[in-house]
N, C-alpha and C positions, 0 to 999 in steps of 0.2 A: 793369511790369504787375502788377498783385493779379489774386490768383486770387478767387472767388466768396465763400468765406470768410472770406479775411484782408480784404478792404473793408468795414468794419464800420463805424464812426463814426457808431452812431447809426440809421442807416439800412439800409432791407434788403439781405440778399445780393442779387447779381445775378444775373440769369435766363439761359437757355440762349438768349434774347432780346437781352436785353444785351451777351452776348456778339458775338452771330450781330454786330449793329449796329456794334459798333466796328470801324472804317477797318484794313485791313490796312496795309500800308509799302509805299511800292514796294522797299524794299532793306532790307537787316540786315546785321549783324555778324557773319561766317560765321568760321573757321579753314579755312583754303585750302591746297592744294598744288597748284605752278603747272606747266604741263602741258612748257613750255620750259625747266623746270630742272631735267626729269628725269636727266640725265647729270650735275649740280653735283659728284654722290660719286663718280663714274666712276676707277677706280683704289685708292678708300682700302679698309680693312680696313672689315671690321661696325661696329666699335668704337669707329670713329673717324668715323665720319658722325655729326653734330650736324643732329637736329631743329629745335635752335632755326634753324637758319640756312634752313633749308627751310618750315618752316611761316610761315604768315600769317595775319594778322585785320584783314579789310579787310569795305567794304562790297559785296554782290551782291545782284542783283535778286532779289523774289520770283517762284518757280516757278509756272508754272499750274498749279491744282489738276485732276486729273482722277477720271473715276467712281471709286470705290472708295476713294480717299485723304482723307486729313486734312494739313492745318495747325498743325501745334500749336508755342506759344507754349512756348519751352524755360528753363524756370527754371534746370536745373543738367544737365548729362553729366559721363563720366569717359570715363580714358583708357583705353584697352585696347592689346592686344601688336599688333593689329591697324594701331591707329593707328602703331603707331613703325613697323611696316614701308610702310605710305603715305609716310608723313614720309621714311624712307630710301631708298623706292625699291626696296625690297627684297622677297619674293626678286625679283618683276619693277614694272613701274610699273603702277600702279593704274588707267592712262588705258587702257591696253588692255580692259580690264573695261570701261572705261563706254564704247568705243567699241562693244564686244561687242554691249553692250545698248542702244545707241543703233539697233541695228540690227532691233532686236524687232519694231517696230511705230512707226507717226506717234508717240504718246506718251511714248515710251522712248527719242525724238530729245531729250527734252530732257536728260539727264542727260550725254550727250557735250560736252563743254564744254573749256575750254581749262584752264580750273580745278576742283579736287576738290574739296568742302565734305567734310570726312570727320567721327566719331565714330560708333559704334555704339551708343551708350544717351544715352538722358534722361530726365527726369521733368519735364511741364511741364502746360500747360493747354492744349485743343483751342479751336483758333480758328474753323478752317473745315471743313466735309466738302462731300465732291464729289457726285457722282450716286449714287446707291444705298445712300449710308451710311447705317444707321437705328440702330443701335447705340451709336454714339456720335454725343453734340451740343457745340455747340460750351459752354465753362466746365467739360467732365467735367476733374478730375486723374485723368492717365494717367500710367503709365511706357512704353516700347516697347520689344520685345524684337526680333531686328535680321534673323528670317530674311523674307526678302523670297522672294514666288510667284507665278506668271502664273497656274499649277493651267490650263492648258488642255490637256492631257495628261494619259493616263490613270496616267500612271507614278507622280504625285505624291500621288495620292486614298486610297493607304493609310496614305504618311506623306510629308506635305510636302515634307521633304529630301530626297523620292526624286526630286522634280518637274526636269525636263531644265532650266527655267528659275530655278532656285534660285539667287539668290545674297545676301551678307552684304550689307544694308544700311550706306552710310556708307564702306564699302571696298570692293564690288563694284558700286554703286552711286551717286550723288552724293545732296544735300541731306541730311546724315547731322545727328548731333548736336550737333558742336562746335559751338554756332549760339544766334544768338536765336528763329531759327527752324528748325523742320526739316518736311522733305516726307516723310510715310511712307502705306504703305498700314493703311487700318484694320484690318484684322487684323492688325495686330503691337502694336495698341494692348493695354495691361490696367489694370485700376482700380491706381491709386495709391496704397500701406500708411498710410493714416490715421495711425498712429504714428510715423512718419518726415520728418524734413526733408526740403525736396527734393534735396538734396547727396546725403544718404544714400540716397533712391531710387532714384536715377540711377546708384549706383555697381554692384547687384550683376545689374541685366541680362544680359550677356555670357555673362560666367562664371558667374550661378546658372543659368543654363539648360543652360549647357555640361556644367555637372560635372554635373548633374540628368542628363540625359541619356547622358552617360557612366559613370557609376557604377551611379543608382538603373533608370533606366528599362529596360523589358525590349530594346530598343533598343542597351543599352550591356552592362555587366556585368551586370546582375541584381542585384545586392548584397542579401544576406540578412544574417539575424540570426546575429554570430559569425562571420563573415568577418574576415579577415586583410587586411587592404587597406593597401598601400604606395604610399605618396603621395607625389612628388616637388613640392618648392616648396614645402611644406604650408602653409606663411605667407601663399605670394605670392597674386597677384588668381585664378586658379584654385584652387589647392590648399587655400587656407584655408576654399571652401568645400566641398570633397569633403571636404574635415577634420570638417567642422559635419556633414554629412550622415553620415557614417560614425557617429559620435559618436548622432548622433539617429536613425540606423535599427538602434542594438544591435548596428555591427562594431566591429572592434579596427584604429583606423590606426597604421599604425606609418610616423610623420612623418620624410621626408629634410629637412633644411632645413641652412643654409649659414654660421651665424652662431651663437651663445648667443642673442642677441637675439631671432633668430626663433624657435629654440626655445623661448624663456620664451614667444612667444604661442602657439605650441602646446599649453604645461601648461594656458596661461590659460583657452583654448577647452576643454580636459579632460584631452587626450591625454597618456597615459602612454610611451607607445613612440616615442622620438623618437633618430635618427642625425645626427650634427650628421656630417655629409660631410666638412667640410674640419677639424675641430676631428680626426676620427679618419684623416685621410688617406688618402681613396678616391683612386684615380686608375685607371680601368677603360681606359686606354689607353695605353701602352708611347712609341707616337709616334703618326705622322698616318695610319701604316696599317695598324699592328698593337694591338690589343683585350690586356690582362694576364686570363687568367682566373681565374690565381688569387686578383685583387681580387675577381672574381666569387664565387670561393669564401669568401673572408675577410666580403666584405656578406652573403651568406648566414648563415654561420654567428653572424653578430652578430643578423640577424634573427631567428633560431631561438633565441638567446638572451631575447630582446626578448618570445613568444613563447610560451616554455614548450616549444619544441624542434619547433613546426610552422613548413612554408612557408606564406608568402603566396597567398591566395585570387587575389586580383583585384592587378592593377600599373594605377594611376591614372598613365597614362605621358602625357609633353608634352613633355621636353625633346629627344627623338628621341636622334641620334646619340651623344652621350657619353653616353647612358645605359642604351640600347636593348638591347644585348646581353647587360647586369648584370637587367634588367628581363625576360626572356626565361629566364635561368639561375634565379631565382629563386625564379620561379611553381613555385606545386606542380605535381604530375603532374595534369592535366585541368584546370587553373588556366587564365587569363583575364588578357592584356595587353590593355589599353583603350588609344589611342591616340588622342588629339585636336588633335598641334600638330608640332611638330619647332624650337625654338627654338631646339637647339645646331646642328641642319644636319639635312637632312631625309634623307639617304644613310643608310639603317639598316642596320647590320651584324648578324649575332647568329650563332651557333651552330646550325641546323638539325637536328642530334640533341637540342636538350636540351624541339626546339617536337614532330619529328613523333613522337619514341620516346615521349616524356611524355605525347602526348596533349594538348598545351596550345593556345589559342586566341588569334590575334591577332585583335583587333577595330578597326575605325576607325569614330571615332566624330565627327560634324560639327556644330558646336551643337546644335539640338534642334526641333522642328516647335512649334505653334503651343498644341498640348496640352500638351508637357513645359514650354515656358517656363511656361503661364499655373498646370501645377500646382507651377512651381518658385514663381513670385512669390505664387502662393495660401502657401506656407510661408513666404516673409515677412513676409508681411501678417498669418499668423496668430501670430507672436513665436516661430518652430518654427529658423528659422534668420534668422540675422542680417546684415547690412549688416557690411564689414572694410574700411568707409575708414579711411583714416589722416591723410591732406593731403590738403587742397582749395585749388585757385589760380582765379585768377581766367580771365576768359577770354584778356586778353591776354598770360596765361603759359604757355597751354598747350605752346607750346614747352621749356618749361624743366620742366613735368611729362611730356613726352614722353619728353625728355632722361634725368630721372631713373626713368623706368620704363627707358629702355632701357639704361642704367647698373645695374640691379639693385638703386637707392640708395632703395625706398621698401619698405613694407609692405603687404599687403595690396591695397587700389586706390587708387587716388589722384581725386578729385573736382574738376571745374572746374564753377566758377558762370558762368551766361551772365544771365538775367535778371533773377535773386533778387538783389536788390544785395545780402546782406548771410548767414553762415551761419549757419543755427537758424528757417530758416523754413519755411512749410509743415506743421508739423504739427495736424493735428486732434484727435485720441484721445489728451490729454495722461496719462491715468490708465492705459493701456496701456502708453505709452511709458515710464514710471512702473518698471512691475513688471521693465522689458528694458534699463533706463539702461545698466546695467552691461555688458552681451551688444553693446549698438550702442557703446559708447565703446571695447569691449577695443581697438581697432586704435589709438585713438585716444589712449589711454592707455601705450600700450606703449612699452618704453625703445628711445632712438633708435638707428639703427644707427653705431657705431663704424667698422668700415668697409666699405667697396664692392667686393661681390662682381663681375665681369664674366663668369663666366656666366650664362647667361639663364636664370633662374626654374627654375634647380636647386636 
C-alpha cells in the first residue's frame, strides 16, 4: 500500500476519496497469540519461555468498524515489554483482559476471541472511520498512542487514566499493532513526524508517552531545571527516552545502564553521569529474601560523587523489585520515586524509615492520557527528542525480536515492518530530517552489544 505522497509517478497524490474508495480485505496478516496455548510455559522460569514458540503471523478477519474508530493501514510497529509479557503469558494471560472487555457492551464482544492480535504502536495510513469521526479521513499519516477509553464516567474527564474503563491497547485489548491492519479508536490517533520513516515513527509511542508522563508531566515527577534524575535502563526502549528528556528540559541524568556499550549511547545522547551496574558490582540483594544495604550505601555514595556531593531528585524507577529499595535509599529528603513497571518482579521491598522520616514520595505512574502522548509526539515531530531504534525485523520475525527484547539483547527499541516493504520510507520533510540524521541514527549507529544481560531493562 502507498500512502498519498509516495504515489507519485507523474500523476496526482491521492484524495481522502481515493482513499475512502479503495476495497478493504476481508483478512490480514496479524501477529497472534492463541488462546489454547496459554499454559505452553506452565512450570519453566521467566527466562526460559521463548516468544518465538508462542507468537504467530497468520491470516484474521477484518474487525467491524464501529462509531468513534478507525482502520488504519499499518506500515510499520515495534516491540514493547508489553508484548513479551502476552507472548509469555506473563504476569497472567492477556485473554482475561479481553474476556473483561468483551463484556462492556455489544461492541466490545468483538475483541473476546480465541486469539490476541497484540502490539501497541504503529505508524500507518487511515483507511476507514466509523460514525462520528470528523477529525481524521481516510489517507491522514498517523502514529497511535495505545491508551484506549469508554470516558462514560465521570472519573476519567479530568484525566483519562483516571477513566474505570482504561485500558492498553494491543495488550488489554485486541486488534493491536503487530498487523497490516490495526482497529483503534480515533482518539489515540496523532499526525505523523513528516521527518521520519515509518519504522522510526512507530518506534517511540509507548515509551515516549510513558516517560513524558512520568518524568515531565505534573502527573508524574514534575521534572525541573537542575534536577538530579536517576535513570535505570537509560539505554533501553524506556529510559533512553527519559534520558533525552532529562537532557532537553535542563536536569542532570545520572544513567544506570548494564554494559560499556550502553553506556557509550548515553555519552552519545549527552549524558555525563553514567554507572555501568555490573562493570562496578552492585548487587542490592544478599539472596531471595534478604536486601545488602550497604550496596545501598556504596550506590549512593558513587552518585554523590557523580554529582558534586548531592542526592538524586527524582528515581525514574521500572525495574521494580531488584532495584526498588537502592531507589527509595537514594532520593534525597522530599525527593520523588516515580514508578511505571516492575520488570525484575513486582513484590517491592524497601526501607520505610528512609520514605516516611525523609519525607520522600512514592508515585505510580501508567502511560499517559491523550494530552501528554500528543504533547510527547508534538516533541518529536518538532526534532526536540528523538526516535532510539536500533533493529528493525520484519513482520514474520517478530517472534525473534520479542525474543530478543525479552533477553535484554537489543538497544533502544526495536521496529517491525508490516506494510512498508522495505526500510527508509515514509519520509516527507527531507531538509528536516537533514539537520536530526545524526540524533535518529544514534541507536542505529551504536556499537553492538558483546554480551546478554538477563536482567530485565536494568
Amino acid at each position: 500500500m502507498q500512502s498519498q505522497t509516495e504515489a507519485k509517478g507523474g500523476s496526482a497524490a491521492p484524495t481522502a476519496a481515493d482513499f475512502a474508495a479503495l476495497p478493504v480485505p476481508e483478512s490480514y496478516r496479524a501477529v497472534t497469540v492463541h488462546k489454547d496455548e496459554a499454559e505452553m510455559f506452565a512450570g519453566l522460569d521467566s527466562r526460559d519461555k521463548d516468544p518465538r514458540k508462542s507468537l504467530h503471523v497468520e491470516d484474521v478477519p477484518v474487525p467491524e468498524l464501529g462509531p468513534g474508530e478507525a482502520l488504519v493501514a499499518v506500515m510499520a510497529s515495534s516491540v514493547n515489554y508489553n508484548s513479551v509479557w502476552t507472548s509469555i503469558f506473563e504476569p497472567v494471560s492477556t485473554f482475561g483482559f479481553l474476556e473483561r472487555y468483551g463484556r462492556v457492551s455489544e461492541l466490545t464482544k468483538r475483541h473476546d476471541l480465541p486469539y490476541h492480535i497484540i502490539g501497541s504502536d504503529l505508524a500507518g495510513v487511515v483507511l476507514r472511520t466509523g460514525p462520528g469521526v470528523n477529525a481524521w479521513k481516510p489517507g491522514d499519516e498517523v502514529v497511535a498512542h495505545c491508551l484506549s477509553v469508554e470516558l462514560e464516567s465521570s472519573d476519567g474527564h479530568n484525566d483519562t487514566m483516571l477513566d474505570p474503563e482504561q485500558r492498553i491497547w494491543g495488550f488489554e485489548t485486541n486488534f493491536g499493532g503487530l498487523a497490516e491492519i490495526a482497529l483503534v479508536k480515533s482518539n489515540q490517533l496523532m499526525p505523523k513526524p513528516d521527518h521520519l520513516s515509518w519504522e522510526e515513527a512507530a518506534a517511540p509511542g509507548l515509551v515516549n508517552s510513558t516517560a513524558y508522563r512520568q518524568l515531565v508531566s505534573r502527573n508524574g515527577a514534575g521534572m525541573k531545571q537542575g534536577d538530579n534524575v536517576l535513570i535505570w535502563g537509560a539505554s533501553g526502549g524506556l529510559g533512553s527516552y527519559a534520558t533525552q528528556f532529562a537532557l532537553a528540559g535542563g536536569a542532570n541524568p545520572i544513567c544506570v545502564v548494564s554494559s560499556e556499550q550502553k553506556a557509550e549511547i548515553c555519552r552519545r545522547m549527552g549524558a555525563e553521569a553514567i554507572i555501568d551496574r555490573n562493570a562496578e558490582g552492585y548487587k542490592f540483594w544478599q539472596d531471595e529474601q534478604n536486601q545488602d544495604p550497604r550496596e545501598w550505601k556504596r550506590f549512593g555514595k558513587r552518585i554523590r560523587e557523580l554529582t558534586g556531593g548531592e542526592d538524586v531528585d527524582i528515581v525514574f524507577e521500572h525495574p521494580g523489585r531488584e532495584t526498588f529499595g537502592a531507589s527509595v535509599y537514594v532520593t534525597r529528603k522530599g525527593g520523588t520515586i516515580v514508578t511505571c513497571a516492575s520488570t525484575s518482579g513486582y513484590n517491592h521491598e524497601y526501607d520505610n524509615r528512609y520514605l516516611w522520616m525523609s519525607l520522600k514520595r512514592i508515585i505510580g505512574s501508567h502511560f499517559a492520557n491523550y494530552r501528554e502522548a500528543w504533547e510527547a509526539n508534538r516533541l518529536i515531530a518538532k526534532g526536540k527528542i528523538h526516535p532510539t531504534l536500533s533493529k528493525v525485523y520484519s513482520l514474520e520475525e517478530t517472534g525473534q525480536a520479542a525474543h530478543d527484547v525479552h533477553r535484554n539483547a537489543h538497544q533502544g527499541k526495536v521496529g517491525v515492518l508490516a506494510l512498508a516493504p522495505r526500510e527508509g520510507m515514509g519520509v516527507r520533510d527531507h531538509e528536516m530530517r537533514e539537520k536530526h540524521l545524526d540524533a535518529i541514527n544514534l541507536f542505529r549507529d551504536a556499537p553492538a552489544e558483546r554480551t546478554i544481560s538477563h536482567s530485565r531493562n536494568v
